[in-house]
C-alpha positions in Angstrom: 40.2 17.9 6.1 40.3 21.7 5.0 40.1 24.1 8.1 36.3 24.7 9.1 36.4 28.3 8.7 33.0 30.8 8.2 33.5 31.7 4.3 32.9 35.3 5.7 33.0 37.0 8.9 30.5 39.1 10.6 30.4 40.5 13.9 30.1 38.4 17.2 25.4 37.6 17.5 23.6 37.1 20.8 20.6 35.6 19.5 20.3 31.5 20.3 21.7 29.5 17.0 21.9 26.2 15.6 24.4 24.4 13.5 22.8 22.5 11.4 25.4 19.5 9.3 24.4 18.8 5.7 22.5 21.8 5.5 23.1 23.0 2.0 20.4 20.5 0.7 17.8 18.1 0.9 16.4 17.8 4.8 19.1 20.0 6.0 18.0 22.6 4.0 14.2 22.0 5.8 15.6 22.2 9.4 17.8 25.1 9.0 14.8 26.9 7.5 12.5 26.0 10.1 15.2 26.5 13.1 15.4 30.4 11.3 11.8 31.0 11.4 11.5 29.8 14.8 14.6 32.4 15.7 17.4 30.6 15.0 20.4 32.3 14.0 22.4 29.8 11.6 26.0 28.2 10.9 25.2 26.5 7.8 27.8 23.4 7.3 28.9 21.8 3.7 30.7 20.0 2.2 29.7 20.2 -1.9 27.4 21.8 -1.9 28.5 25.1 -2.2 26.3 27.4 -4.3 22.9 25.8 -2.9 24.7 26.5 0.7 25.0 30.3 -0.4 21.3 30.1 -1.5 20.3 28.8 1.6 22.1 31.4 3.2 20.3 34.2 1.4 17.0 32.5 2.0 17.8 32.5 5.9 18.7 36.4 5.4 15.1 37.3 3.8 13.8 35.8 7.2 15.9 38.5 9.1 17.8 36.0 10.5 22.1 35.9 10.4 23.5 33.0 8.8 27.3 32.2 8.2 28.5 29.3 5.8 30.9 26.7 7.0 32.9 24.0 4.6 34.2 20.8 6.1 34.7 17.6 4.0 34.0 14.7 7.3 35.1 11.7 5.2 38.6 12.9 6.2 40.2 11.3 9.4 40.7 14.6 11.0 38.6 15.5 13.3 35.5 17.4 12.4 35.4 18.7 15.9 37.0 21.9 15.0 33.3 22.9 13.4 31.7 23.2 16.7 34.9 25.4 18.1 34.9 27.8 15.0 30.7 27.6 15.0 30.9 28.5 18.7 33.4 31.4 17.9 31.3 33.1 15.7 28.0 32.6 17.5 28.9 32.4 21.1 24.8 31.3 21.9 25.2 28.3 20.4 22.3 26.2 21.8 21.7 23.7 19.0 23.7 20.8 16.7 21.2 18.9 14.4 23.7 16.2 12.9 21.9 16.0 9.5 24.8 15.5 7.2 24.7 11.8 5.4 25.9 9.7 3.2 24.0 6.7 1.3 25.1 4.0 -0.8 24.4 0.2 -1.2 26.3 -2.5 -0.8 25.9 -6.1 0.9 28.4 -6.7 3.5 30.2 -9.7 0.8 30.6 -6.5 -1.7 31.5 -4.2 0.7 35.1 -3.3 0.8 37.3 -1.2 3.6 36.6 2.2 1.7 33.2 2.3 1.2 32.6 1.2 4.9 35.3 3.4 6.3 33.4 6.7 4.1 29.8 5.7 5.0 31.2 5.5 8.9 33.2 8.2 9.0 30.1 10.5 7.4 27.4 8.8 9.3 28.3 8.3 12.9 32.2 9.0 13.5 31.7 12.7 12.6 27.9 13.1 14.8 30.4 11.5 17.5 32.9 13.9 17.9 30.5 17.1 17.0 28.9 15.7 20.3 31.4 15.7 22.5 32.8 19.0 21.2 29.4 20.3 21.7 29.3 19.2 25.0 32.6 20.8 25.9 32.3 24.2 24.5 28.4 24.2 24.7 27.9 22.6 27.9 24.1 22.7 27.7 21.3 23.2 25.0 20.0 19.9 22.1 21.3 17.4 20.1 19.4 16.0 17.4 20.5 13.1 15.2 19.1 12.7 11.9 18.5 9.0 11.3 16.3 6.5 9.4 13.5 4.4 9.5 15.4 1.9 8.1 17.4 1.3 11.4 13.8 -1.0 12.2 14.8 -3.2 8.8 17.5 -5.8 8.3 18.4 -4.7 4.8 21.9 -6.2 4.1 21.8 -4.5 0.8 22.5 -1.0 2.6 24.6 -3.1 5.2 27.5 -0.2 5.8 24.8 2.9 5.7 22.5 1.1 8.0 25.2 -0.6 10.3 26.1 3.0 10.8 22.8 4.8 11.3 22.0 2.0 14.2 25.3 2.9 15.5 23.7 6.7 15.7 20.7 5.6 17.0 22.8 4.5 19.8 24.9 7.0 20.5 21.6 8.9 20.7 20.6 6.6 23.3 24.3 6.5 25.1 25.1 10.4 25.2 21.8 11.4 26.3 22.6 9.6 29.7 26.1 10.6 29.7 25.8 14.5 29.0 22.1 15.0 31.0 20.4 17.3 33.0 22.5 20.1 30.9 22.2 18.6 27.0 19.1 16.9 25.9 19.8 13.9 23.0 17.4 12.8 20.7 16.6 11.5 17.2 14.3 12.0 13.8 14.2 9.0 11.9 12.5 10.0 8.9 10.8 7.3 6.7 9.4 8.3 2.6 10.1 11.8 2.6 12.0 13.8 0.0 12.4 10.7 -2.4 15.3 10.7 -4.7 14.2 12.4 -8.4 15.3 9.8 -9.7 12.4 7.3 -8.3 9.4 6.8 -10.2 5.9 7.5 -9.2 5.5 3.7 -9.5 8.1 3.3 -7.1 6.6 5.5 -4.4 3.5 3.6 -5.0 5.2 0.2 -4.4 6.7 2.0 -0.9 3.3 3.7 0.1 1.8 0.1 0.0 4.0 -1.5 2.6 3.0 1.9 4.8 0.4 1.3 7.3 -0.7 5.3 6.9 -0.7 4.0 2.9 1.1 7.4 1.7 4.3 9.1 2.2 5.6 12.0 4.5 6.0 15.7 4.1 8.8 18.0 5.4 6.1 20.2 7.3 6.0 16.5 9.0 9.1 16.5 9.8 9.1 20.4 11.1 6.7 18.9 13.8 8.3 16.2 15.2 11.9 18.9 15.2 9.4 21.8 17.2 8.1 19.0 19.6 11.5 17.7 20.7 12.8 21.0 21.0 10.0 22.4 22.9 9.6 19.3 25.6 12.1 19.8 28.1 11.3 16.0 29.6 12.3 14.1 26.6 16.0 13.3 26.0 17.4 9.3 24.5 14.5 9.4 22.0 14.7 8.6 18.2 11.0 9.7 17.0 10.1 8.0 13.7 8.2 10.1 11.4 7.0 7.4 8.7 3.9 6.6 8.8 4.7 3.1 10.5 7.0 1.9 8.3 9.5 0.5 10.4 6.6 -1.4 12.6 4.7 -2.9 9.9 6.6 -6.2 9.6 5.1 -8.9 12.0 7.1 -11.9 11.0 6.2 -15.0 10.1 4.5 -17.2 12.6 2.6 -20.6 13.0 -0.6 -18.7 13.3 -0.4 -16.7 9.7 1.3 -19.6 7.8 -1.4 -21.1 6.5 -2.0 -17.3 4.4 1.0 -18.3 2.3 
């Protein structure tokens, strides 16, 4: 993996920062936004997404908050740990790590083969593992928050490495929360329909909103709440807060008493 190096360098800050993972785009872009309006100074990681990180930057500028760009591809074996070192070197307040970067692609567990499981692993859950211990270590207290999915409440075999790996998260959310407490609160977002794909039709965010119990999707602003509330209660730590609507609770089974329904 390339060295995790800021792109530029700036002069030691003392105001409280996050790291946010993934944060060039899509969700990650939201939270490091909201985490600089809130205060936040900002170490921006990517991995592709290079020019949207540097607009990101500018947009975390204009809200007269410092931001510094970091590159690290983590479906390489070596050890994204290094992030959290060189993160922690330029902003030495470093209070935050949201773990936001992901990858997603299907596959049943017959089709899947060593290299798409070893990728969506190594993305998914090996890299939020070692960016929390290295957080814990040069850190040594502040908040962890792990990006998940509402699909961790499904059994959908067709997603069988991404979701195998995001219930491996949602564990380790569980696990270090013990382990690194009463200095490092843990905790979890697992978002459900928010920030569809462009490529899904209206019809298929239809289809979705009817299996809702809320019967309509989520917003980011949403999701901004449920990042504000676990950073501002100080007695909730091991949590994984799903923001979708009741998605993942909706299925009751099937059962003596509603198969005559069928």
């Amino acid at each position: 993996m390339p060295a995790l190096d800021a792109t530029d360098k700036y002069e030691i800050r003392r105001e409280q920062a996050a790291l946010i993972t993934g944060g060039a785009t899509r969700l990650g872009r939201h939270f490091a936004l909201t985490l600089a309006r809130r205060g936040y100074d900002i170490a921006l990681h990517y991995n592709s997404s290079a020019r949207a990180a540097e607009k990101v930057r500018q947009e975390i500028t204009a809200t007269g908050r410092h931001c510094e760009i970091f590159h690290g591809d983590f479906s390489c074996e070596t050890s994204p740990a290094q992030l959290i070192e060189s993160a922690h070197r330029q902003f030495p307040t470093l209070q935050l790590l949201i773990n936001s970067a992901s990858v997603y692609e299907a596959g049943n567990i017959s089709e899947t083969g060593p290299e798409l499981l070893r990728e969506q692993f190594s993305v998914n859950f090996f890299a939020p593992f070692l960016l929390t211990a290295a957080f814990a270590k040069y850190v040594q207290s502040g908040n962890i928050i792990n990006i998940i999915d509402n699909k961790i409440g499904f059994q959908q075999y067709a997603y069988s490495a991404y979701l195998l790996s995001k219930k491996a998260l949602s564990e380790l959310t569980r696990l270090s929360a013990i382990e690194l407490a009463p200095y490092i609160r843990v905790n979890g977002i697992a978002p459900g329909v928010i920030l569809p794909d462009e490529s899904r039709t209206d019809e298929y965010i239809n289809w979705r909103e009817e299996g809702i119990p809320l019967q309509q999707h989520g917003s980011v602003e949403q999701l901004s709440s449920a990042l504000n509330y676990l950073l501002d209660n100080n007695f909730v730590t091991g949590q994984v807060l799903f923001v979708d609507g009741g998605e993942a609770i909706s299925h009751i089974g099937r059962n003596a008493c509603n198969y005559a329904d069928n």
